[in-house]
C-alpha positions in Angstrom: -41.1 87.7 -60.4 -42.4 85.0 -62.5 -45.9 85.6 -64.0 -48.0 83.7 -66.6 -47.5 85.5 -70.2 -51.8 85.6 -71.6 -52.3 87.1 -75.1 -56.2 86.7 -74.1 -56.2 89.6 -71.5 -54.2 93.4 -71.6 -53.7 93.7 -67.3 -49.9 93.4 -65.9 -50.9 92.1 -62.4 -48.5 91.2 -59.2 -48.8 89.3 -55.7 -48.1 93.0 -54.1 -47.7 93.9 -49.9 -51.3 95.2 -50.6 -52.6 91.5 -50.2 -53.2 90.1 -46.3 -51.2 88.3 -45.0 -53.3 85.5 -44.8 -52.9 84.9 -48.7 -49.0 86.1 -48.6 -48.3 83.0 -45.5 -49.9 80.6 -46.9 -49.9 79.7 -50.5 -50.3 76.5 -50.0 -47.2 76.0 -49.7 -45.8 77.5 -52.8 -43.5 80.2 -52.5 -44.4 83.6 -54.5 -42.6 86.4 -54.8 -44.5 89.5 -53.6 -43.8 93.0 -54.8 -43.2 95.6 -52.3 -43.7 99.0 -53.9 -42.4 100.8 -50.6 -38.9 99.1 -51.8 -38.7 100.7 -55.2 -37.3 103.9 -55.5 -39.0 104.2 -59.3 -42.4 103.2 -58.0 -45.3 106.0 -58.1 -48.6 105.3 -57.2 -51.5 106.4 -59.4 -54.2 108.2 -57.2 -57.6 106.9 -57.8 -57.1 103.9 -60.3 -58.1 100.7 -59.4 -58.7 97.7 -61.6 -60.5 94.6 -61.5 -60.3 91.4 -64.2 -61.8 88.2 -64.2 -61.2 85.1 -66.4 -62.8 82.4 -68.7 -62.3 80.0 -65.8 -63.9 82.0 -63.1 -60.6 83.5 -61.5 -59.6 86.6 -60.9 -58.0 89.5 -59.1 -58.1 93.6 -58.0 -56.5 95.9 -56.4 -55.0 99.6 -56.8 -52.3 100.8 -59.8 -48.8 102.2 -59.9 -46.5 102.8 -62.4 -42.3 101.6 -62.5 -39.8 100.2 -64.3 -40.5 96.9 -66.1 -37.9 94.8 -67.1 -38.7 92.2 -69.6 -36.1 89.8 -71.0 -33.8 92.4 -71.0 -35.9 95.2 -72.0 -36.0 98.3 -69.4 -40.3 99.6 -70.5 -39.8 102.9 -68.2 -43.5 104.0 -66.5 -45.2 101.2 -66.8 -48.2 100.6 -65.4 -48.1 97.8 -62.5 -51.5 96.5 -61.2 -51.0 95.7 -57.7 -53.2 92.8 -56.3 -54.6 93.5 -52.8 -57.5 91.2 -53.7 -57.4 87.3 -55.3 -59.7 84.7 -56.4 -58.9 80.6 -55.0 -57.4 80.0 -57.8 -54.5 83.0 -58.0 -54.0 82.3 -54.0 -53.3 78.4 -54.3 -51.8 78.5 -57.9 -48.2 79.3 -58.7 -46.7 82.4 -60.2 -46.4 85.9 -58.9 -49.1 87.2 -61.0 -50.1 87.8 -64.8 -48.9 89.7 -68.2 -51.6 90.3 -70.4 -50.5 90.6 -74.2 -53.6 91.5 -75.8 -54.6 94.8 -77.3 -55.1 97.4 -74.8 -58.4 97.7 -75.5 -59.8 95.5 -73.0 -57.4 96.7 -70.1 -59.5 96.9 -66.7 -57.8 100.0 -64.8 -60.5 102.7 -64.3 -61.1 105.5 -64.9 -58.8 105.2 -67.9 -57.2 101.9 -68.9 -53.7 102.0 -69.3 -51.2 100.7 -72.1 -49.9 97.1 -71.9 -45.9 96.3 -71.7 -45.6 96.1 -75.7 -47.2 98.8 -76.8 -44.9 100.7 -74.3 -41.8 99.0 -75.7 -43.1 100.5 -79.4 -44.1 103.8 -78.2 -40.5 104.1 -76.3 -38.6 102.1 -79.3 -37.4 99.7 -77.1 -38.0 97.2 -80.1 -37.5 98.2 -83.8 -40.3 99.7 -85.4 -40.4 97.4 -88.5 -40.2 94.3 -85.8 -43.0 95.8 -83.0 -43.8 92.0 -81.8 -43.7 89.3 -80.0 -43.9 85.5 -80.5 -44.0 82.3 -78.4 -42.6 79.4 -78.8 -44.9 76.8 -76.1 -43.4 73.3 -74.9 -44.4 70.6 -72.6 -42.9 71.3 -69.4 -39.6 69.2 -70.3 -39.4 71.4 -73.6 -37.6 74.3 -74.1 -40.3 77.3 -74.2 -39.8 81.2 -74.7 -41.1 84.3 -75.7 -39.1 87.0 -77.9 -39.6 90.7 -77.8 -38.8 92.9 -80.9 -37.1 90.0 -83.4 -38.3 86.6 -84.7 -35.7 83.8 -83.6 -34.7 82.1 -86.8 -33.9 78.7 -85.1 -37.6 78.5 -84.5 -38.4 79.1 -88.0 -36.4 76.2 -88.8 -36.0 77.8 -92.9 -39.6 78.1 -93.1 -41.3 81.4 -93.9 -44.3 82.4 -91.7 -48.2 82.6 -92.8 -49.7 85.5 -91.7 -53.4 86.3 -91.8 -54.8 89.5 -90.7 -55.7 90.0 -87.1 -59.5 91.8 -85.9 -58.4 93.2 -82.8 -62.0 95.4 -82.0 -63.1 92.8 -79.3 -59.3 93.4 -77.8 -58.0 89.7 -78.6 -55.8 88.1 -81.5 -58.4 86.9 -83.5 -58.0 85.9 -87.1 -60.4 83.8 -89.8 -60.5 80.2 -89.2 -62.7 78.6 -91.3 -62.1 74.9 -91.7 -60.2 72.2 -89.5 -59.0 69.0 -91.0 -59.1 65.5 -89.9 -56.6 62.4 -91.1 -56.6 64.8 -94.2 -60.5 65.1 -95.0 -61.0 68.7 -95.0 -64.3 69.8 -92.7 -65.6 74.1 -94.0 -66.2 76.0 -91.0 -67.8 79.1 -92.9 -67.4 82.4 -91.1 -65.3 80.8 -88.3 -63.2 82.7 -86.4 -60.5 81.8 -83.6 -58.3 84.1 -81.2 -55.0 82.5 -80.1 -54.8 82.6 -75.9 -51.8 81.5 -74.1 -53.8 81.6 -71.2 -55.8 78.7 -72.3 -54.7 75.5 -71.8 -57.2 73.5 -74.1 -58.4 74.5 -77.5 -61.9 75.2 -77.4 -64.1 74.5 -80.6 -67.5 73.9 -81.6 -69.5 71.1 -80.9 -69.7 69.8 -84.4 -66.4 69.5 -85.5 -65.6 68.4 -81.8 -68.0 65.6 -82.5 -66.1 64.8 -85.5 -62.9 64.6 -84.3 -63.5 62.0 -81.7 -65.5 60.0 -84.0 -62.0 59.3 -85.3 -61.1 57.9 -81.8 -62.2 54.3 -80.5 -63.5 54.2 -77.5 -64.2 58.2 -77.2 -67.3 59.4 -75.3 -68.6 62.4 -74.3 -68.3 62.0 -70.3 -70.7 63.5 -68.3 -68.7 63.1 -65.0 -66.1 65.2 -66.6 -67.8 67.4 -68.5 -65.6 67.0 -71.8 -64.5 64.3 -74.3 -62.4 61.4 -72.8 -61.0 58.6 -75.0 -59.1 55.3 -73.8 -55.5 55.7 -71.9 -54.6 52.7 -73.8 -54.6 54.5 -77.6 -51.5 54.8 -79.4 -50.4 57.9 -80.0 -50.0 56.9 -83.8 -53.1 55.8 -84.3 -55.0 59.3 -82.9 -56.3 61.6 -85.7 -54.0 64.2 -87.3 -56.2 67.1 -86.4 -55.7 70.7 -88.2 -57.2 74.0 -87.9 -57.1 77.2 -89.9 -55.1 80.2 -89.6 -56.0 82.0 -92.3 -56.2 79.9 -95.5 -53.3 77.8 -93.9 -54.1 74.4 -91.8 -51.7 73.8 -88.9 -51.7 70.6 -87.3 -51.9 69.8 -83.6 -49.4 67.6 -82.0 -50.6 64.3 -81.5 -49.4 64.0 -78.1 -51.4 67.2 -77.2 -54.5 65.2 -78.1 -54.2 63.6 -74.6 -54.2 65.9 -71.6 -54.6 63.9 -68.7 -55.0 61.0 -67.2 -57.9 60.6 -65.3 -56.8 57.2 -63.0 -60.0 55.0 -64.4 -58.3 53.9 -68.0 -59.3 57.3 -69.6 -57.9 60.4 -70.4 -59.5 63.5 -71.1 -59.2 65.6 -74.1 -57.2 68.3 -75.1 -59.5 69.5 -77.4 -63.0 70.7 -75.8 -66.0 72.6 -76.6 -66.2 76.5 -76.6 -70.0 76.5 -75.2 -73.3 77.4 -76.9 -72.7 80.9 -75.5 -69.3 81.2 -77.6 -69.1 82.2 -80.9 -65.6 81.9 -81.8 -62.9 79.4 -81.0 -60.1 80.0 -78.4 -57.4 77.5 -79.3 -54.9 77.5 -76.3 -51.7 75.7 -76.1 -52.8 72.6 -77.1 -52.6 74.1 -80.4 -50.0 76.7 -79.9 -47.1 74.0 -78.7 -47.6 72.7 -82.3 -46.9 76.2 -84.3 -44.3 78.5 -83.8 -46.5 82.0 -83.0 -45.3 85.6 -84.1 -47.8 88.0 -83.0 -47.6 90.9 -85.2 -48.5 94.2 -83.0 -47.6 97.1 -85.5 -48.9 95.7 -88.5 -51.9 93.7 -86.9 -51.3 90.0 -88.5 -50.9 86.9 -87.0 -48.1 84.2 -87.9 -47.3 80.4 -87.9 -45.0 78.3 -89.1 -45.9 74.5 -88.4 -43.8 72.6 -85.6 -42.8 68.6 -85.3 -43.1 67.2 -82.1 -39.3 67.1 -82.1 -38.5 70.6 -83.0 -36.4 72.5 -80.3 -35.0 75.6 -80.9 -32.6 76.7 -79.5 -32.9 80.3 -79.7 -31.1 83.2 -82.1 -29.9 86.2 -81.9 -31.4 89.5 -82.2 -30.6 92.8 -83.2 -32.6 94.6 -81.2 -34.8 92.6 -79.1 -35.5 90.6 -75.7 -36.1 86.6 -75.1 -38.1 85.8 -72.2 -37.3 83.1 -69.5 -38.5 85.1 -66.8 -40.0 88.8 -66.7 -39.0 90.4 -63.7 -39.6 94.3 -61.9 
């Protein structure tokens, strides 16, 4: 099964046989692999849980809870709780991918009546990774890059000789959230005091506040804030040279985006909207998504609750090293 890896949410959830078959026959016409419990002789269902999660965007899924035999990259997590979807928002039934892994801190885990813990922190409770190395990082691309996950080891090919920045992670509100209190643009540092950010794979964008926001496509000719599209758009037409070099925080670090990420699509009238967005009055921290992700290497530090970067170049592809003790991810499978 393919599923979409999300640091911003803690729920492991699958297309299961649970769903109608209204939503199994007709995705739209993307093909998803559903899971059929009945089919697994290590499945066991667990009487009277249910869950129910719903995301930033407005999506979002239910159903009952089971546990089985997760393999991950080539790690075997034994009992692991499997949410089974018998219930899906639009979004989940026309989209592609079999469902969702959340790697956040299980914390914020939906089952009731007790949540349950999340595919990592059952790989370090049954040593399946090494307990000085009870992580995970990411490694995001463009869809004609070379992206990956690794479980239990950082892959030294994506370091590329650099040594990591870590800052310390506050995990109370469940998500990987660090201080990041100023951003950076075409080298004129702007202080963001008491700024924090959490780093969401399930984000596309990078979501900030207004100000700096404001700031940033100053720095762009031609930018406007579009009310049609709700968001910052900027000419098609710009060179990529020419856009800002835009930085944010991690820590007392700056890491740059990648230019190209600047521009997320093309909107077919001679604009393109931005990849970098407001957060919303009602959001008090910053969720920077891959937009800023593809352009750091990410090690997200369970066991000793940091958060690391080492800075990318838009031509940096690594081709992956070994490990000791450890999984890559292409595709997670049960």
């Amino acid at each position: 099964m393919t599923l979409d890896f999300d640091t911003g949410s803690a729920d492991l959830w699958v297309w299961s046989t649970e769903l109608p078959s209204s939503i199994t026959s007709s995705s739209s016409g993307k093909s998803h692999a559903v899971f059929d419990p009945s089919k697994s002789s290590t499945f066991k269902n667990t009487e009277g849980s249910t869950w129910q999660i719903s995301y930033g965007d407005g999506s979002g899924a239910s159903g009952t809870v089971g546990t089985d035999t997760l393999i991950l990259g080539g790690i075997s997590v034994e009992n692991q709780s499997i949410e089974l979807a018998n219930k899906l928002s639009t979004e989940f039934a026309q989209g592609e991918g079999d469902g969702l892994l959340g790697l956040a801190f299980g914390s914020i885990n939906t089952v009731q009546p007790t949540p349950v813990a999340t595919p990592v922190e059952n790989m370090s409770a049954q040593q399946d990774i090494p307990k000085d190395a009870e992580l995970f990082t990411a490694y995001l691309a463009n869809e004609s890059g070379n992206s990956f996950y690794t479980f239990g080891y950082i892959d030294q090919d994506a370091l590329a000789g650099q040594t990591p920045t870590y800052t310390p992670v506050d995990n109370s509100q469940g998500f990987w959230m660090f201080d990041s209190a100023s951003a950076s643009i075409n080298g004129k540092t702007i202080k963001r005091s008491g700024n924090t950010a959490i780093a969401d794979t399930g984000t596309t964008l990078a979501l900030i506040d207004d100000s700096t926001l404001e700031q940033i496509y100053a720095a762009i000719p031609g930018a406007k804030k579009s009310t049609q599209q709700q968001g910052w758009v900027f000419p098609k037409d710009t060179p990529t040279d020419s856009l800002p070099t835009v930085s944010f925080a991690v820590g007392d670090k700056l890491f740059e985006v990648q230019k190209e990420d600047l521009a997320f699509q093309d909107l077919g009238d001679g604009t393109v909207y931005g990849g970098i967005q407001s957060r919303g009055d009602q959001q008090d921290f910053d969720i920077l998504g891959d937009v800023f992700l593809r352009g750091i290497y990410a090690i997200f530090d369970q066991g000793n609750t940091r958060f690391g970067a080492v800075q990318r170049s838009a031509s940096t592809d690594a081709a992956g090293g070994g490990a000791d003790k450890g999984a890559k991810y292409g595709k997670d499978e049960l």
